[in-house]
Backbone as CSV, one residue per row, in Angstrom:
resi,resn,N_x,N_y,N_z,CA_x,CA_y,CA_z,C_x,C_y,C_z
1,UNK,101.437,266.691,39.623,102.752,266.441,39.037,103.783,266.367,40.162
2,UNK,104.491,265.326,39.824,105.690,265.536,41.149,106.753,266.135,40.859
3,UNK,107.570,265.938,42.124,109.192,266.551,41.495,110.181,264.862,41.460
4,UNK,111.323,265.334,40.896,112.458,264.709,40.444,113.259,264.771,41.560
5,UNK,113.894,263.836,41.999,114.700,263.997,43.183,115.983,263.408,42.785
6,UNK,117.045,263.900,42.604,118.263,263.449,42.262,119.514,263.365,43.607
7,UNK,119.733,261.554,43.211,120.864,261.743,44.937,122.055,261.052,44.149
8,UNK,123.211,261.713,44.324,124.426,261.095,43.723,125.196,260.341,45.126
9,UNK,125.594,259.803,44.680,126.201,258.643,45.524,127.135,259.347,46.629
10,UNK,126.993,257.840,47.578,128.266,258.776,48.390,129.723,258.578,48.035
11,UNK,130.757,259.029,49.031,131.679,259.271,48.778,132.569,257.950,48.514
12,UNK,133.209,257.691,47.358,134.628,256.691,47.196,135.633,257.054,47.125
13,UNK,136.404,256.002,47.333,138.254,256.964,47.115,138.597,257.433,46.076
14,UNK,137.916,257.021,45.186,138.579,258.170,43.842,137.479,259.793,43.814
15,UNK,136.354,259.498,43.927,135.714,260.569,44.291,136.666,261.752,45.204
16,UNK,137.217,261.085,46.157,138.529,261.869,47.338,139.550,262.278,46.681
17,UNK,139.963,261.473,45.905,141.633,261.308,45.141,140.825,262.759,43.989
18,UNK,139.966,262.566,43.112,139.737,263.461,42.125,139.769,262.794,40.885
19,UNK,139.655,261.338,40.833,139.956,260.540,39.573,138.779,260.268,39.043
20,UNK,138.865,260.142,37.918,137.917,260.405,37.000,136.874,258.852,37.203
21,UNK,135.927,258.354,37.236,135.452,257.201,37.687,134.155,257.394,36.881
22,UNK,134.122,256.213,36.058,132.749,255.586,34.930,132.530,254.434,35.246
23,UNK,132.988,253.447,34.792,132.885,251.834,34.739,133.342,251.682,36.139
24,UNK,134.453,252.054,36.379,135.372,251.778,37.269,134.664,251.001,38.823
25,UNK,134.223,249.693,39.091,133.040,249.713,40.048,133.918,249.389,41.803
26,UNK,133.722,251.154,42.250,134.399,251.164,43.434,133.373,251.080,44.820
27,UNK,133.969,250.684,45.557,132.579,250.253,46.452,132.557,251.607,47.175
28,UNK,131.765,252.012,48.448,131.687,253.464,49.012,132.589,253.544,50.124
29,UNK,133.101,254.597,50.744,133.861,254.308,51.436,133.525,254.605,52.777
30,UNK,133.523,254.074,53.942,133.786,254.248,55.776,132.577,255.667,55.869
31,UNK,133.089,256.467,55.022,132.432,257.867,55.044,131.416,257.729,53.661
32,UNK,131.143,257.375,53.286,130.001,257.610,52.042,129.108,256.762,52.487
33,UNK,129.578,255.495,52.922,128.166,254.959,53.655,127.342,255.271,54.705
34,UNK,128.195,256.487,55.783,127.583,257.252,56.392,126.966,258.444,55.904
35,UNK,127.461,259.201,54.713,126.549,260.144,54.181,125.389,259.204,53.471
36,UNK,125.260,258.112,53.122,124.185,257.311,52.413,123.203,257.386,53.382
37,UNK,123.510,256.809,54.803,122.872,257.031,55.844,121.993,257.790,56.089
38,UNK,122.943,259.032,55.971,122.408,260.143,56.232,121.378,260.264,55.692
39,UNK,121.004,259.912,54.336,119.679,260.953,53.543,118.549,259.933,53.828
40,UNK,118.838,258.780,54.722,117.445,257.973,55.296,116.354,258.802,55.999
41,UNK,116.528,259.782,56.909,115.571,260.707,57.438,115.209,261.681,56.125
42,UNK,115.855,262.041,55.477,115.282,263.109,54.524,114.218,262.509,53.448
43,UNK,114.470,261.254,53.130,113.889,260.338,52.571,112.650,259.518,52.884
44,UNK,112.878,259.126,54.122,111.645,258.491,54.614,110.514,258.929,54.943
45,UNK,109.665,258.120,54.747,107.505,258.574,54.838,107.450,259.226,53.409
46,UNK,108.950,258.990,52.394,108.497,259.096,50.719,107.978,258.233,50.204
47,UNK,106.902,258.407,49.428,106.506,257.795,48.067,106.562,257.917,47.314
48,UNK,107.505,256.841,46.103,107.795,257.230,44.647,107.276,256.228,43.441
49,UNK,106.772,257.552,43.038,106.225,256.453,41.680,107.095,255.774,40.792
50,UNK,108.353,256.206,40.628,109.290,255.531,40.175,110.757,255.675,40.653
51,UNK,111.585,254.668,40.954,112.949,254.585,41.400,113.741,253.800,40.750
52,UNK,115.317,254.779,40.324,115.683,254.302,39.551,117.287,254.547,39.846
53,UNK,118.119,253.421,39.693,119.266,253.944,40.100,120.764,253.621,39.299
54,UNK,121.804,253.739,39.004,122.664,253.425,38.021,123.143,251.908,38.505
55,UNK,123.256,251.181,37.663,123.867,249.830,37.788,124.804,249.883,38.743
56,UNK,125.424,250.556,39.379,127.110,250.598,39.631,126.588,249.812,41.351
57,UNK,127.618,249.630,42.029,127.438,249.016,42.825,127.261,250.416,44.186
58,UNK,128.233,251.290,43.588,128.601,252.857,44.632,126.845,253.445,44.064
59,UNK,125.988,252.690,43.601,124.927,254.289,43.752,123.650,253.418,44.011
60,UNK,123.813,251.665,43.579,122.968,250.686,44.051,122.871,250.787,45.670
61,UNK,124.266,250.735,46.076,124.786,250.717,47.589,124.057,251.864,48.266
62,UNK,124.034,252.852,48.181,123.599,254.078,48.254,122.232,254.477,48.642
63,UNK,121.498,254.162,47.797,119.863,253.593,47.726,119.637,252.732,48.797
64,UNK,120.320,251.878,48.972,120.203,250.799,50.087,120.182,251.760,51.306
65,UNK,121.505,251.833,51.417,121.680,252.796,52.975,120.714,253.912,53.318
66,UNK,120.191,254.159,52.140,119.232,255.840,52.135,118.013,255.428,52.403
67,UNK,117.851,253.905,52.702,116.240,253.086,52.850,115.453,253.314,51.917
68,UNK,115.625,253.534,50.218,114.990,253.196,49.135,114.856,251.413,48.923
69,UNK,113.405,251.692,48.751,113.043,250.191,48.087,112.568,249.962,47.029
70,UNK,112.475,249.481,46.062,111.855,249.020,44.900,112.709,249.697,44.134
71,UNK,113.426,250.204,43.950,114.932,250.809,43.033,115.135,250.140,42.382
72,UNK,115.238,250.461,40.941,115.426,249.661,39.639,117.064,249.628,39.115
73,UNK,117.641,249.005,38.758,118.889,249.144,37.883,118.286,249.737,36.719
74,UNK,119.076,251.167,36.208,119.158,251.499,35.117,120.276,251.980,33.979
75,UNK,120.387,251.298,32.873,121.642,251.438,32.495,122.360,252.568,32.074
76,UNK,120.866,253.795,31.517,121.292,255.024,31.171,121.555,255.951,32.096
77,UNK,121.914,255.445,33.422,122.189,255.817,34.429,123.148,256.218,35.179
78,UNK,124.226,255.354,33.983,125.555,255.313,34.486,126.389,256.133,34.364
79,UNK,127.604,256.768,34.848,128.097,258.057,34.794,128.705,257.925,32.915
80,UNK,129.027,259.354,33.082,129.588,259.579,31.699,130.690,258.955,31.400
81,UNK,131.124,258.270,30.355,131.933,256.907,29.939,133.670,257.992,29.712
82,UNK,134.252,257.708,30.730,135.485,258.816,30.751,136.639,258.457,29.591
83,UNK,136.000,257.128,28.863,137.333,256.759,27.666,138.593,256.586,28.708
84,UNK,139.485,257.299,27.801,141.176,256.927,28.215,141.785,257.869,29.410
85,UNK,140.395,258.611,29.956,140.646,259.094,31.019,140.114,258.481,32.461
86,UNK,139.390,257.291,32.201,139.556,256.486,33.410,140.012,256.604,34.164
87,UNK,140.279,257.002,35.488,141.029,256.829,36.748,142.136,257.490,36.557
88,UNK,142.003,258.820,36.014,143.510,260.055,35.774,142.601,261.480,36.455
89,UNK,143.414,261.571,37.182,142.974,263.597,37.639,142.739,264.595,36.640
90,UNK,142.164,265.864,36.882,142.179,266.606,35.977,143.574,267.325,35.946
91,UNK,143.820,267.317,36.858,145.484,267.610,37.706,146.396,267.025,36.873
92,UNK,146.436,265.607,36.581,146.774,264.764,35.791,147.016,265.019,34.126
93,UNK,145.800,265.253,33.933,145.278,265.794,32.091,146.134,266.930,32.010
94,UNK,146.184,267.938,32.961,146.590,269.291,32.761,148.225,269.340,32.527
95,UNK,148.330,268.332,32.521,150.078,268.095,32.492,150.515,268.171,31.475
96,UNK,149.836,267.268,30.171,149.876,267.297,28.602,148.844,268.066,28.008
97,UNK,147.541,268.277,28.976,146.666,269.374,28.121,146.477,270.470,28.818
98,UNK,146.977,271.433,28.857,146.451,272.264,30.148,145.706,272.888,29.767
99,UNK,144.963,272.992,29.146,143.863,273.963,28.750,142.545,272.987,28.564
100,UNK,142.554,271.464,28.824,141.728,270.683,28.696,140.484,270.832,29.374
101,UNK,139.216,270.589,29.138,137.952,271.061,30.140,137.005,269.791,29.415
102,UNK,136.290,269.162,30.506,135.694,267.988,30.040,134.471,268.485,29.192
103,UNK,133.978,269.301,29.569,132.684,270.142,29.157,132.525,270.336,27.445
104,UNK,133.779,270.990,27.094,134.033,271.200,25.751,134.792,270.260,25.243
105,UNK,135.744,269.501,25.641,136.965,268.718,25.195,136.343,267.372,24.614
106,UNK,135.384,266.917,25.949,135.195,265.343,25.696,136.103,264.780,26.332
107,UNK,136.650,263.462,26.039,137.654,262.607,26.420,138.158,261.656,25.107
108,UNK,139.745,261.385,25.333,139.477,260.269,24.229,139.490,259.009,24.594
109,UNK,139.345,257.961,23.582,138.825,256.909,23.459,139.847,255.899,24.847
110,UNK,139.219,255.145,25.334,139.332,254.121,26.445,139.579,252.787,25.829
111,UNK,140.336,251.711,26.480,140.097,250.278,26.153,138.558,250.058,25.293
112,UNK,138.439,248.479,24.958,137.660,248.269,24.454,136.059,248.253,25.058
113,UNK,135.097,248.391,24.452,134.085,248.573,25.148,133.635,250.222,25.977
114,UNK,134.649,250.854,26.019,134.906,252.379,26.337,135.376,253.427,25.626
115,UNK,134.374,254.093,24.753,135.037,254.750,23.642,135.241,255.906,24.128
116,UNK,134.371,256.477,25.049,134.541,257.775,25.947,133.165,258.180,25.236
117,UNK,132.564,259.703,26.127,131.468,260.008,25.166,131.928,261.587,25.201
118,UNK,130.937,262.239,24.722,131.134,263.769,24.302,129.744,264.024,25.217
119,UNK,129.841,265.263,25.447,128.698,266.096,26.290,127.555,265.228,25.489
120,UNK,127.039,266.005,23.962,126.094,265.759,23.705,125.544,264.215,23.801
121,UNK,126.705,263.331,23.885,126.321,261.988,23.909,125.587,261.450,25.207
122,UNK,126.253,262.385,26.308,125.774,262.300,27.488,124.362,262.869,27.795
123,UNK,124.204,263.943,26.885,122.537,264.427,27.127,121.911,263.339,26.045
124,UNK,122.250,262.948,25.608,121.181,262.297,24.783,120.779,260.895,25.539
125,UNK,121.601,260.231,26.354,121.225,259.136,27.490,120.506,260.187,28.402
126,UNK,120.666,261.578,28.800,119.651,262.186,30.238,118.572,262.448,29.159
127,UNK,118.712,262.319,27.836,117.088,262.814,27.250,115.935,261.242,27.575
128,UNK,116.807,260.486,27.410,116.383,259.003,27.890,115.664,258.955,28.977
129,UNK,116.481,258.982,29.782,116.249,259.176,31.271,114.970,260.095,31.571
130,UNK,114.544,260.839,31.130,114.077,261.904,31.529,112.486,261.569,30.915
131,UNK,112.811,261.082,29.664,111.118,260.467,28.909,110.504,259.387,29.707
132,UNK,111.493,258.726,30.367,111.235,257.476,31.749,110.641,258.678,32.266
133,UNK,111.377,259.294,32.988,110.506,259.852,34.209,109.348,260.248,33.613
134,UNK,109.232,261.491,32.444,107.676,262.564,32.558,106.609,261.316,32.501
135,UNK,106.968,259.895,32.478,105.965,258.902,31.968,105.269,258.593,33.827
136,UNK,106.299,258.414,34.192,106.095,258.138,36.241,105.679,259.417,36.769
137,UNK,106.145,261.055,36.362,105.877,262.224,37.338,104.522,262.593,37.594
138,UNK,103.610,262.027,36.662,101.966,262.624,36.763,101.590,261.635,37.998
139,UNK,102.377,260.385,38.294,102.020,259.389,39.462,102.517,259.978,40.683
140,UNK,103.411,260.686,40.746,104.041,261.311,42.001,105.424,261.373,41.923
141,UNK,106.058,261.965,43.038,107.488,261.759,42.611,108.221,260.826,42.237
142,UNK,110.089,261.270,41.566,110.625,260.235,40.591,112.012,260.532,41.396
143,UNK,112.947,259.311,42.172,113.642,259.458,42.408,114.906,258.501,41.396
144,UNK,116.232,259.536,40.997,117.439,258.978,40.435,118.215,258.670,41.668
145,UNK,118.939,257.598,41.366,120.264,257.456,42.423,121.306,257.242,41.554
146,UNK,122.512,258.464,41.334,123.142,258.052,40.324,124.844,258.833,40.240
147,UNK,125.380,259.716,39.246,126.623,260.088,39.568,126.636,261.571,39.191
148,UNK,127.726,262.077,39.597,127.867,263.886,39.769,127.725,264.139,38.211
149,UNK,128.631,263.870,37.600,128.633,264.237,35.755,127.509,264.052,35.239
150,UNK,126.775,263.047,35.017,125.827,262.760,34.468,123.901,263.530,35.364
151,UNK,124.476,263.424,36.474,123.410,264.007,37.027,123.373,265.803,36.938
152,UNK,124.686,266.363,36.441,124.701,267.626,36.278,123.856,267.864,34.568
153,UNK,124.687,266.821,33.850,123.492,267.252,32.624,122.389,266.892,32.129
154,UNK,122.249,265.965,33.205,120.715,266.058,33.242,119.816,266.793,33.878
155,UNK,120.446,267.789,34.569,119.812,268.881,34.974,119.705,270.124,34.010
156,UNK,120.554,270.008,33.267,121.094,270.953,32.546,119.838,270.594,31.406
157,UNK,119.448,269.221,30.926,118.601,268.988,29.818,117.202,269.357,30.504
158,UNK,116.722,268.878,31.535,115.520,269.160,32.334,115.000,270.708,32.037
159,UNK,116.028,271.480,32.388,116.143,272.773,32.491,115.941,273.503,31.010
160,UNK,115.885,272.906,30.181,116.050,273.039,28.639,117.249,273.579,28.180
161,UNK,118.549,273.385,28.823,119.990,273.863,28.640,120.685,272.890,27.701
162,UNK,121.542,273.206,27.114,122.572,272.265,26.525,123.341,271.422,27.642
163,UNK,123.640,269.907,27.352,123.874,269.163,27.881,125.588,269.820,28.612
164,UNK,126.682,270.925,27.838,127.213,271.026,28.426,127.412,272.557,29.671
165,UNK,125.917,272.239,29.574,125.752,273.748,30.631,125.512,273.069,32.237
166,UNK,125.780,271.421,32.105,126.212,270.903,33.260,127.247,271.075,33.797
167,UNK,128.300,271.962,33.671,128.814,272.416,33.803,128.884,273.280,35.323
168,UNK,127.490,274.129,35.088,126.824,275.228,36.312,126.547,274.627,37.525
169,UNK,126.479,273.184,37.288,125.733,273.048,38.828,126.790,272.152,39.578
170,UNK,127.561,272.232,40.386,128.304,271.654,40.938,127.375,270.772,41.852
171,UNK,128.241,269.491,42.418,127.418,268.419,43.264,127.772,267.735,43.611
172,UNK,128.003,267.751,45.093,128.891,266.477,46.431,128.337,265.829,46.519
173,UNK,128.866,264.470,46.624,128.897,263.150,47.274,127.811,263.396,48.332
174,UNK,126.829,262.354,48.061,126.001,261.938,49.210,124.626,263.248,49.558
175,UNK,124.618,263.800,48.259,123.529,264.549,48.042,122.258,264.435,47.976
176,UNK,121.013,265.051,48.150,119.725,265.080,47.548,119.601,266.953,46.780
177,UNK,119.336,266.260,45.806,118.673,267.914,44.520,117.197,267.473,44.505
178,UNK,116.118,268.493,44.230,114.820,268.257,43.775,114.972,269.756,42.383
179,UNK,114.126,268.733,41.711,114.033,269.862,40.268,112.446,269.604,40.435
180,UNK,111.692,270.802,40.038,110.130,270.530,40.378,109.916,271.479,39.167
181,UNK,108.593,272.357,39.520,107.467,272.975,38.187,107.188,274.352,39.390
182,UNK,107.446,275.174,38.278,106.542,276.953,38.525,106.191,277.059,37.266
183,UNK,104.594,277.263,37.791,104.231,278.154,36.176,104.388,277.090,35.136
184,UNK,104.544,275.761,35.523,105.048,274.996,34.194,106.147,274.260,33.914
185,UNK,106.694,275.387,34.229,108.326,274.856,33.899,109.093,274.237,34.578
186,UNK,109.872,273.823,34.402,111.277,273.417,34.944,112.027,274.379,35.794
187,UNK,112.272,274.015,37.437,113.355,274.811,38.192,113.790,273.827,38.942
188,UNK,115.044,274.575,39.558,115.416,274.151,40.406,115.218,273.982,41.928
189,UNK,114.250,273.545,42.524,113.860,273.844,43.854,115.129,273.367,45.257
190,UNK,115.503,272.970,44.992,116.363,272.519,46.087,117.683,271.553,45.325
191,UNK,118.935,272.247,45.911,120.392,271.662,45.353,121.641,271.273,46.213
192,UNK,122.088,270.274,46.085,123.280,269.482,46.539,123.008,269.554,48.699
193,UNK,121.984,269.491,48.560,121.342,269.233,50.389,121.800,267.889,50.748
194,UNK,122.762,268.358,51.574,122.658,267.133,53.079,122.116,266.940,53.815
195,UNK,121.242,265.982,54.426,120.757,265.606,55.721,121.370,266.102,57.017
């Protein structure tokens, strides 16, 4: 059985700024393409039975620089759909909501095509995600290339947690996580590592 290797993208300017970023397709910046860089040695002389990475151009890009090949576009991949909080701080939110928390709150609804989602909506795309992988992990390892929100609750579902107990695991730009098996189960073997 292999492990799961989760790498969230590197760094963009809203990633810097603190703005909330879903659709939003920002390219990486001066410095994220050098942390992309970076995880090429940590990465290489890997073999993966399956690679898979979010449509976006910041986590396609990413994969590239990190010397992944055969990386698939995947759509349930894509970060959590921020609605009408698109490209606003939490700094921002706290102005009219101050007690707002994405975890419990959700977001509301976005332009068209962006309704926003709720935690559980978001684990139910990492429950997706995740039936892909156990189908590739008996072949060897399964690498995601994808975004901080969404890659937190899908750790959180892996783990058999509620989707908003993504919450717990915080996770920088230009990361590698491995989630592997003791005894069976689901742990966490290694989290938010830089090269």
């Amino acid at each position: 059985m292999g492990d799961l290797l989760l790498v969230r993208h590197g760094e963009t300017e809203w990633s810097v700024s603190g703005q909330h970023t879903s659709w939003t397709d920002l390219p990486l910046t001066a410095h994220g393409e050098e942390q992309a860089k970076s995880l090429a040695p940590y990465l290489s002389g890997r073999t993966f039975a399956l690679a898979l990475s979010s449509p976006l151009s910041r986590a396609i890009r990413t994969a590239e620089l990190a010397g992944l090949t055969g990386v698939l576009p995947y759509d349930d991949l894509h970060e959590w759909d921020y609605g009408g909080y698109e490209g606003v701080t939490t700094v921002d939110i706290h102005r009219t909501r101050p007690d707002w928390y994405l975890w419990t709150d959700g977001v509301p609804p976005g332009p068209e095509g962006h309704p926003g989602e709720s935690p559980t909506e978001v684990g139910a795309r990492a429950d997706r995600v995740l039936a892909r992988v156990d189908t590739a992990l008996p072949d060897g390892d399964v690498i995601l290339v994808a975004h901080a929100h969404f890659l937190r609750v899908l750790t959180a579902r892996r783990l058999g947690l509620e989707p908003a107990d993504g919450r717990l695991f915080q996770l920088a730009t230009g990361t590698v996580s491995r989630l592997s098996t003791e005894h069976g189960r689901p742990v966490v073997a290694e989290w938010n590592t830089r090269a």
